[in-house]
Structures are given as structure tokens and as C-alpha cells.
C-alpha positions in Angstrom: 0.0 0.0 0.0 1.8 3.0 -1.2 1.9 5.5 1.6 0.1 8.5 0.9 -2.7 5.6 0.4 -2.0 4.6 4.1 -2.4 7.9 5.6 -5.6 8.6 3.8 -6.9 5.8 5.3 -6.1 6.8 9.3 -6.8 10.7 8.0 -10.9 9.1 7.0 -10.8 7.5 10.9 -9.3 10.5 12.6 -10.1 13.8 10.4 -13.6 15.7 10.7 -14.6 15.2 7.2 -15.3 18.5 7.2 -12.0 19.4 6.7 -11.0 18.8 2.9 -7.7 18.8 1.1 -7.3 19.4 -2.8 -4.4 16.9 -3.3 -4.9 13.1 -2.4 -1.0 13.1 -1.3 0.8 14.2 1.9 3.9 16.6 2.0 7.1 15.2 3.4 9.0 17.8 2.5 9.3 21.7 0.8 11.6 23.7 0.0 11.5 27.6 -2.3 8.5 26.9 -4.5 8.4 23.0 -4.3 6.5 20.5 -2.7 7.7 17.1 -2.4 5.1 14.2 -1.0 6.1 11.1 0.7 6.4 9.0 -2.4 8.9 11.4 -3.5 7.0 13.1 -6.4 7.4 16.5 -6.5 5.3 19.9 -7.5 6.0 23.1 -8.6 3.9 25.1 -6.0 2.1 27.9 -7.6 -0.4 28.4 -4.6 2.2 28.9 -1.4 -0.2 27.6 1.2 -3.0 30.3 -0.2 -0.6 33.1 -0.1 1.7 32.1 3.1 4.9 31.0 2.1 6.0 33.8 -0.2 9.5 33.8 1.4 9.8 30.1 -0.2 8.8 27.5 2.2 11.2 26.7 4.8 13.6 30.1 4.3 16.7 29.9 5.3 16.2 33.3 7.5 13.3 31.8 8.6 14.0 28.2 9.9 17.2 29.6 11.7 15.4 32.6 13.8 12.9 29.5 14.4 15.3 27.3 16.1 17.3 30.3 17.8 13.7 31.4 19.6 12.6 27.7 20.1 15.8 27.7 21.9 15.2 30.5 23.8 11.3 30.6 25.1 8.2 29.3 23.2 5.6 31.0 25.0 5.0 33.6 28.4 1.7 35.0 26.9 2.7 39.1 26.2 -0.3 40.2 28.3 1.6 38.4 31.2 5.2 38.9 30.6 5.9 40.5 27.1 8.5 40.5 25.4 10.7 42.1 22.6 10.1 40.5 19.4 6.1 41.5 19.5 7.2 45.2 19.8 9.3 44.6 16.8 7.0 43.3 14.7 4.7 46.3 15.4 7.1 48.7 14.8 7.7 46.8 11.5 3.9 47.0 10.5 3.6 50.8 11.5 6.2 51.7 9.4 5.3 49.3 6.2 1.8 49.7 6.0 0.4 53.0 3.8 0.4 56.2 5.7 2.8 58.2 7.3 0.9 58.7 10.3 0.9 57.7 13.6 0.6 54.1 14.3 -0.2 51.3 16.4 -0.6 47.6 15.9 -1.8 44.4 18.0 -1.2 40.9 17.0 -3.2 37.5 16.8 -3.0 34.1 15.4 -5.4 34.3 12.1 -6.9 36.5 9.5 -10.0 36.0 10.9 -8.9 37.1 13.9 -7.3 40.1 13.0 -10.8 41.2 11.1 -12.6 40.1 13.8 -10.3 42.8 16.2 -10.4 45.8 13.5 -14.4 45.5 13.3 -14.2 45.6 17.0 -11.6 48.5 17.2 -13.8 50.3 14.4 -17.3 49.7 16.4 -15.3 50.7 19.7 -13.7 54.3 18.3 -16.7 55.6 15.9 -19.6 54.2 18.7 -21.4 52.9 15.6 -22.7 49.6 14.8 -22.9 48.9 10.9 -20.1 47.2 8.7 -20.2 47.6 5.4 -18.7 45.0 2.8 -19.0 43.7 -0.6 -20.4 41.2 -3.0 -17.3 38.2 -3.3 -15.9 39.2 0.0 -14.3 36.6 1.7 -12.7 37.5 5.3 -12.8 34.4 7.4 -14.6 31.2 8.9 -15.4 32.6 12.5 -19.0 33.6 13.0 -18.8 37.6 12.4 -16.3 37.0 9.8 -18.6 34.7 7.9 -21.5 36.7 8.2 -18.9 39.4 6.6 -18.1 36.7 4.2 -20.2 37.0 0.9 -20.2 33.3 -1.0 -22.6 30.3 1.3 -21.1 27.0 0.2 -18.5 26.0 1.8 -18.2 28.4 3.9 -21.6 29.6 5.7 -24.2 27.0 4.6 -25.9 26.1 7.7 -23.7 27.9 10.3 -26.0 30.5 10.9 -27.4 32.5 12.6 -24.7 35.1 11.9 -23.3 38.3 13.6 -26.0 41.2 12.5 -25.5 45.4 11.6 -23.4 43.6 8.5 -24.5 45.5 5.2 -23.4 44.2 1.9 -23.1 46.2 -1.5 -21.9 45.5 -5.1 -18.4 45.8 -5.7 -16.6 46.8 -8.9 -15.9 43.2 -10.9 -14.8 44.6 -14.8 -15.8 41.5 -15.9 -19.9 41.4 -14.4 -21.0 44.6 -14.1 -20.5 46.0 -17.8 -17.1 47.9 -17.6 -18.3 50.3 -15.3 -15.5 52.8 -14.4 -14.4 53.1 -11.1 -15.8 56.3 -9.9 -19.2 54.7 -11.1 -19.3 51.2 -9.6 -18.5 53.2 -5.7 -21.4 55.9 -6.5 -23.5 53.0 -7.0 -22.1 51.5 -3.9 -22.7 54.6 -1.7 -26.1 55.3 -3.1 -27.1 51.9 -1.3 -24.8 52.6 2.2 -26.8 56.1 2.2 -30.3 54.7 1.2 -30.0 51.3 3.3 -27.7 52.3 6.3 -27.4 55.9 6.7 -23.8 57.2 6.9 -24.0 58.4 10.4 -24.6 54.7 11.4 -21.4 53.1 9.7 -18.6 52.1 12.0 -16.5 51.0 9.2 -16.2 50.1 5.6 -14.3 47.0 4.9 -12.8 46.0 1.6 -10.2 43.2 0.1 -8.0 46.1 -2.4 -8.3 42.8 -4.3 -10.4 40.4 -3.6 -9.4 36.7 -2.7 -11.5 33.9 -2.4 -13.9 36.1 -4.3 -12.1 35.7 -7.2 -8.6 37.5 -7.4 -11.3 40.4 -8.3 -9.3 43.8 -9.2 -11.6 46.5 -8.7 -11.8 49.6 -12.0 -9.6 52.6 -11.0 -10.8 54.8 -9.0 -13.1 52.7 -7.1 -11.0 52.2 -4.4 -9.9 56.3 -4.1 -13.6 57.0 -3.9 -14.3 54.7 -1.5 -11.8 56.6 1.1 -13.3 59.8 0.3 -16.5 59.0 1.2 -15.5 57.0 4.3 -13.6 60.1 5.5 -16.5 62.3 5.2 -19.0 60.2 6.5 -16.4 59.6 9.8 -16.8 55.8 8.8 -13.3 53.8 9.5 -11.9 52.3 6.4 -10.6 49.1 6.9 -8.2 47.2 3.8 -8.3 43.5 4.5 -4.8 43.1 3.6 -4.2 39.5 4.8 -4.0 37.7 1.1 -2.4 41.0 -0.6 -0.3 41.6 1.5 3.6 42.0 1.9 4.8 41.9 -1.7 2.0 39.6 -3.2 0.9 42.1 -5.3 4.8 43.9 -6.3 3.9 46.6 -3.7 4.1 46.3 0.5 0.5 46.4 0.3 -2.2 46.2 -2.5 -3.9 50.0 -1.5 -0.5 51.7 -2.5 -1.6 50.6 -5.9 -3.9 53.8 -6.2 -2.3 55.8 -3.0 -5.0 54.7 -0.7 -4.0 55.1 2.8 -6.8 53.0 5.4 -7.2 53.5 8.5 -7.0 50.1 9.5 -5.1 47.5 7.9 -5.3 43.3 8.4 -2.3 41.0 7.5 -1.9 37.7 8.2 -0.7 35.3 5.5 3.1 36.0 4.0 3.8 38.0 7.4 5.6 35.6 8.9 6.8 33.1 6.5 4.3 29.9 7.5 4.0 30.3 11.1 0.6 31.3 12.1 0.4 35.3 13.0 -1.6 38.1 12.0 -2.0 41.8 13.2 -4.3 44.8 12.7 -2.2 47.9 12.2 -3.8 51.6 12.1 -3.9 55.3 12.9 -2.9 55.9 16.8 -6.3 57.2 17.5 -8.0 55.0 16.6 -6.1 51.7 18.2 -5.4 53.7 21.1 -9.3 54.0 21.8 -9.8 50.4 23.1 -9.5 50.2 27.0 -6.4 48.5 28.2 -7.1 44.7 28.0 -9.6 45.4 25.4 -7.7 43.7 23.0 -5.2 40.2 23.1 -5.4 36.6 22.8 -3.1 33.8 24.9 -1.2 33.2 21.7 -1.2 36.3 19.8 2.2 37.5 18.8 3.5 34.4 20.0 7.5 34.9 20.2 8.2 32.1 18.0 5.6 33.7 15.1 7.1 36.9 15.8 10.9 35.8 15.1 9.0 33.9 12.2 8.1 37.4 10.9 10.6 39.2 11.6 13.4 37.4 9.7 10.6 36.7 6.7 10.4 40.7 6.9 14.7 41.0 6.4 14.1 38.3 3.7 11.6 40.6 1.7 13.8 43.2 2.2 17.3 42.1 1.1 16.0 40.0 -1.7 14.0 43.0 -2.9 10.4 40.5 -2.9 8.3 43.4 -4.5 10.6 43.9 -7.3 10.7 40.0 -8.0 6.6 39.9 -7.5 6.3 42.2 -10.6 9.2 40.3 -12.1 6.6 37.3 -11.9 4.2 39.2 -13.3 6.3 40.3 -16.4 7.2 36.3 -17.6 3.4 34.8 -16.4 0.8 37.6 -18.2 2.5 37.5 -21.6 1.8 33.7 -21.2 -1.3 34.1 -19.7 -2.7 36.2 -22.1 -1.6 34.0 -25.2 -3.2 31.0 -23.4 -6.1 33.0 -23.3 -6.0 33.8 -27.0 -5.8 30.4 -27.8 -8.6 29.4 -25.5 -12.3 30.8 -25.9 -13.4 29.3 -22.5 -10.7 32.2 -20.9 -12.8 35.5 -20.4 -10.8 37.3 -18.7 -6.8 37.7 -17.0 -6.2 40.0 -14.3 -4.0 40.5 -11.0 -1.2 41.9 -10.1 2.1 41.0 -9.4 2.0 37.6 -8.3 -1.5 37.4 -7.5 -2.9 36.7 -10.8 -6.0 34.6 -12.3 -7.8 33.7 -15.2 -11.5 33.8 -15.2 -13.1 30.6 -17.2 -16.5 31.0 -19.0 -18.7 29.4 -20.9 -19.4 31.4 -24.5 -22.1 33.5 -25.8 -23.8 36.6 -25.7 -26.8 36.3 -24.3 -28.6 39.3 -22.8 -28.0 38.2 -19.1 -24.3 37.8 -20.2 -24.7 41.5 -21.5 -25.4 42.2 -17.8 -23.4 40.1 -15.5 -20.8 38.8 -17.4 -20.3 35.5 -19.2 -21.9 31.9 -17.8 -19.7 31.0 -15.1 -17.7 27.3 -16.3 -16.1 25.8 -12.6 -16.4 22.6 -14.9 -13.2 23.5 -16.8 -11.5 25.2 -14.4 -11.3 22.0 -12.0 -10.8 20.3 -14.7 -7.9 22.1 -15.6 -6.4 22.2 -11.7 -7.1 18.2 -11.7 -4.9 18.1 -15.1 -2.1 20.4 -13.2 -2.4 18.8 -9.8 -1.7 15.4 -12.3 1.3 16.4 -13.8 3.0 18.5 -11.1 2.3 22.0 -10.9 -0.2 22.7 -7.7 -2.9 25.4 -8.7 -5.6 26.3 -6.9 -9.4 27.4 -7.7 -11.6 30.5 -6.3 -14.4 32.6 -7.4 -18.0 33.4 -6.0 -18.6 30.3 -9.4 -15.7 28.2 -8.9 -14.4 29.2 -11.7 -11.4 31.4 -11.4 -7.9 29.6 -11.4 -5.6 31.4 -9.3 -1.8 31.6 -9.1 0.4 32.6 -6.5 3.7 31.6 -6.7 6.1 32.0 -3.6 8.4 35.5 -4.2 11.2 33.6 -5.0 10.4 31.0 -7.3 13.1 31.1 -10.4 12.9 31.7 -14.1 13.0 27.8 -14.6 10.4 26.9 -12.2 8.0 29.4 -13.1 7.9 28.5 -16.9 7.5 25.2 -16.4 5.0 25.6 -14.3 3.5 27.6 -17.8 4.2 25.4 -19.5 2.4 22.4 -17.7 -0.3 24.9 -17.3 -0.6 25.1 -21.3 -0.5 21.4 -21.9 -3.5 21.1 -19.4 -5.8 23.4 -20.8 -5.1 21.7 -24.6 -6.0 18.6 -22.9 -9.3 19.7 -21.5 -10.7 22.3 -23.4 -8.7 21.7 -26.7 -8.2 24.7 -29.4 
């Protein structure tokens, strides 16, 4: 019995069910931008543990601040006896995320957490109750952070009842809602937080600068800008939910520098510390400062080990120039991308940036309804396609409000080589499932 066969059996008599894996075999080992399972085959990885690893898995800078805190303590619990790698980490947000304000930051062990903390730290300064988010938002599995979550299956359907005051409104998607600029798609969006909600009751305004799970969704210029205007003047707290964008995913620090919006609050979790689990919420003094002391903390946020995690991912991003070899990624994958896509009728649509980039799989025609909302979504293909990678080594992963969006997000320092292989298995598999 080969052994991946093995484990799958005691995973069926030990593992809740419903927790699901994409690939049938079990990682022994990784290294950069591979995988390598216990038979010994091997994959390019062009999904870095959803966005996590974009040091490379098991950096170098990484495993040895690792073994040098292991060595030292593993855990006091900073709300008991702190300590001065969580300081450092914070200073390291304050100064990294957009703005040159003043800062503060508090960590935790998740995304989830982290929105869970600025919707809390938002409710807590303004003395409102309303959050407003946005159609394909995706911000976590805990109970406020699915109700702020926008797609059901898998992950709200039949976990309810949810957190309430959560108010959702279109967001700009190019691709489904006719081109509309930028400027457009957020009046239309602010027409319904006026009409709906009534600015005076909005705590905060929440928004992916591109959207995840929704879809790797890039919102029309100017969408984003407007958004911060109106948040401003309606004394709302604009929070980015960084977590999947950022720290160099995108060939920028952070996705909002894209269009020189500065939140108020920003989220990260993800690549901040290089695949140990740690997450913060980062923001204008005022407004972190307003939460009574104890207000905010967690028995393992920040925990020291996560935070020398960071720290050294942080120097590796740094010294290695990560942003610069994001776009780099993005310069050898769209050309390729987009001639797939020529080739390939059931491709409607490439977008991303940096290396956070997707291609959007549709079925044809012109239908009225496609007129309005886009092409028929095809999640047929698209796992087809993934099942086709996944078979000949190159890990890709799915998304989309559909299912049908393949996503890629290579780790930061995958090479040349790696990375056009990966294309190139990627080519092969869509001419074996949806042919010419």
C-alpha cells in the first residue's frame, strides 16, 4: 500500500470530514516553490499555502530565527510577561503599512482574527454599529467573519445564525458589471450605504484592495480612491483587509499603494511571517489607542516564536528586494497568460497583479444576461484544468464566487525555470481539457 494511500486511510478514521484537502497526497518535504510528497513526487507550488509562504517555504532566514527562539522561550503570553520580538513586529507594520501617520498595531494568530479585532476597534472608536462590505468578500470562517463573508457554500451554509449590523453592497468586478468605471461602480455603492444604512450609522467600511477567495477580483480605478473619500466624510473607518495582498504579493508592501489609498485600518496575516501562524491589525494611533487597556489580546497572539517567524521573513523581503521580483513574476506569467487565453475561448478574462494573478473561465455566448453580469460562469473546466495540473505536477488552486477562477500565487522567489515550467504544464493542461 503506497503510503500517501496509508495515511488517507487513518486521515478518513481521525479527520472531521469536514476538513478537505485538494491533493490526495501528503507533503514530506518543501523547500523555495516546491513540494515534495512522501512518495517522493514532486510539485512546482504555484499556490504557497494560499498566499503564506512567499519567502519560499522553509527560508533559510526563517528556519534559523525559528530554532534560535525555540531555543530561547516558546511561550510567556505578552499580556503576562511581554517581550521584545512582538514590539518589533509592530514597529515593523507601523512603518510598512500605507500612511505616514501615527501608528499602532496588535497581533493574533489568524486573518480572521485580525478582522474580527479591527471591526471591534472600528465599532469601539466611531460608537457605531454597521459594517459595510461587498459582494465576493471573503474575510474568514469565525462567526462575524462569515457573516462578513459573501459566497454560502462552503463556507456559511448552515452555520448561521450570523453576527448582525453587516451591510453588503456591489463591488466593482470589470468583468460582471458592464465595464463600469471606477468612480461609477462606488457611486453605486454609496447610493445603497446612504439609502440602506445611513452614513451616520457606519462604523466602518471593509474592503479586500483585491479580492481573494472572491475571485482575485481587481476592482476599476478609482473605485478604491472613492471609497476613502467618502469614508472620510462620512467619519466611517476604512478598513483594507490586507491578509491575502499583503507583503509583496501584489509587487507593492501592500495592495492599497496601488492607487495611493491610505486606510485607516489595515489586516495581515498570511506572508507576514513566512508559514508560522500570526496576524496583526495595524492603524492610525487614535484609533487603536481608543480600546481600553485589556480590550484587545489573545493567549497566543504575537506568540514569540511567530514573531521571530516574521521578523526574519520581513529582512528576507527586504534584502531580496520580494516586490521587485513579484512584478518580475508578473512580467514572464501575463504574456503567457494572455496567449493562453487567445488560444482558449473558455478564458474571459486575465487579471491580478504582481504575483497574484487569475484567469477567469467562462462558458461562451452573448446572451442578454451575459450583456449584464458577465459571461456563464464554467467551474467545470476550471477544475478540470487544476485536476490536469495537480496530475502532472504543478499545484494550482481554484476561487471565485462560481468556482471558476484559477488562481496563481507563486512564492516570491520561485526562479525563471520553475516558473515556466509551471507555464508550461499549465498550457498542456488546458489543450487537454478544453482543446483549441
Amino acid at each position: 500500500m503506497a503510503r500517501s494511500e496509508e495515511l488517507g486511510k487513518r486521515r478518513a478514521a481521525a479527520v472531521s470530514r469536514g476538513v478537505s484537502s485538494l491533493l490526495p497526497s501528503y507533503v514530506d518535504h518543501a523547500g523555495g516553490a516546491t513540494l515534495t510528497d512522501v512518495e517522493g513526487r514532486e510539485w512546482i507550488d504555484f499556490g504557497s499555502g494560499i498566499a503564506v509562504t512567499s519567502v519560499g517555504n522553509a527560508a533559510p532566514r526563517v528556519v534559523e530565527a525559528v530554532k534560535a527562539q525555540v531555543e530561547r522561550f516558546t511561550h510567556t503570553c505578552f499580556m503576562i510577561s511581554p517581550y521584545e520580538s512582538y514590539v518589533a513586529v509592530c514597529e515593523q507594520l507601523n512603518e510598512l503599512t500605507p500612511g505616514e501617520h501615527d501608528k499602532r498595531s496588535a497581533l493574533f494568530n489568524s486573518g480572521a482574527e485580525a478582522v474580527e479585532n479591527a471591526v471591534k476597534i472600528a465599532r469601539h472608536h466611531t460608537g457605531r454599529p454597521a459594517v459595510v462590505v461587498f459582494d465576493h468578500a471573503y474575510h474568514g470562517r469565525t462567526n462575524l467573519t462569515m457573516a462578513l463573508t459573501a459566497k454560502n457554500m462552503p463556507y456559511k451554509h448552515r452555520f448561521g445564525p450570523f453576527a448582525g449590523e453587516i451591510y453588503r453592497v456591489p463591488m466593482s468586478y470589470p468583468l460582471r458589471d458592464g465595464g463600469l468605471p471606477g468612480d461609477v461602480a462606488a457611486a453605486r455603492a454609496i447610493d445603497l450605504i446612504e439609502k440602506q444604512v445611513g452614513a451616520s450609522n457606519v462604523a466602518a467600511v471593509l474592503i479586500e484592495p483585491i479580492q481573494g477567495e472572491g475571485g482575485f477580483v481587481v476592482p476599476a480605478p478609482g473605485f478604491l480612491p472613492a471609497l476613502r473619500e467618502w469614508a472620510t466624510q462620512a467619519g466611517a473607518v476604512l478598513i483594507a483587509d490586507e491578509i491575502q495582498t499583503g507583503f509583496c504579493r501584489t509587487g507593492s508592501w501592500f495592495a492599497s499603494s496601488h492607487e495611493s489609498v491610505v486606510p485607516d485600518l489595515v489586516t495581515t496575516a498570511k506572508g507576514l511571517a513566512g508559514g508560522l501562524p500570526l496576524a496583526g491589525v495595524t492603524g492610525r494611533a487614535e484609533i487603536m489607542d481608543a480600546v481600553h487597556p485589556g480590550g484587545l489580546g489573545g493567549t497566543y497572539g504575537g506568540n514569540p516564536v511567530a514573531c521571530a517567524a516574521a521578523l526574519a521573513a520581513i529582512e528576507t523581503m527586504r534584502a531580496e528586494d520580494l516586490n521587485a521580483a513579484a512584478r518580475h513574476i508578473e512580467s514572464v506569467m501575463l504574456p503567457r497568460l494572455h496567449a493562453l487565453a487567445s488560444r482558449h475561448a473558455v478564458v474571459a478574462d486575465v487579471r491580478g497583479r504582481g504575483a497574484m494573478l487569475a484567469m477567469e473561465l467562462t462558458h461562451g455566448g452573448t446572451t442578454e444576461s451575459a450583456a449584464r453580469t458577465g459571461p456563464p460562469p464554467n467551474p467545470e473546466v476550471a477544475a478540470a484544468v487544476a485536476r490536469a495540473c495537480h496530475e502532472a505536477g504543478l499545484l494550482v488552486l481554484t476561487c471565485g464566487t462560481y468556482g471558476n477562477v484559477l488562481r496563481f500565487l507563486p512564492p516570491l522567489v520561485i526562479t525563471d525555470a520553475q516558473l515556466n515550467a509551471g507555464l508550461d504544464i499549465l498550457d498542456a493542461a488546458f489543450g487537454e481539457v478544453a482543446g483549441n
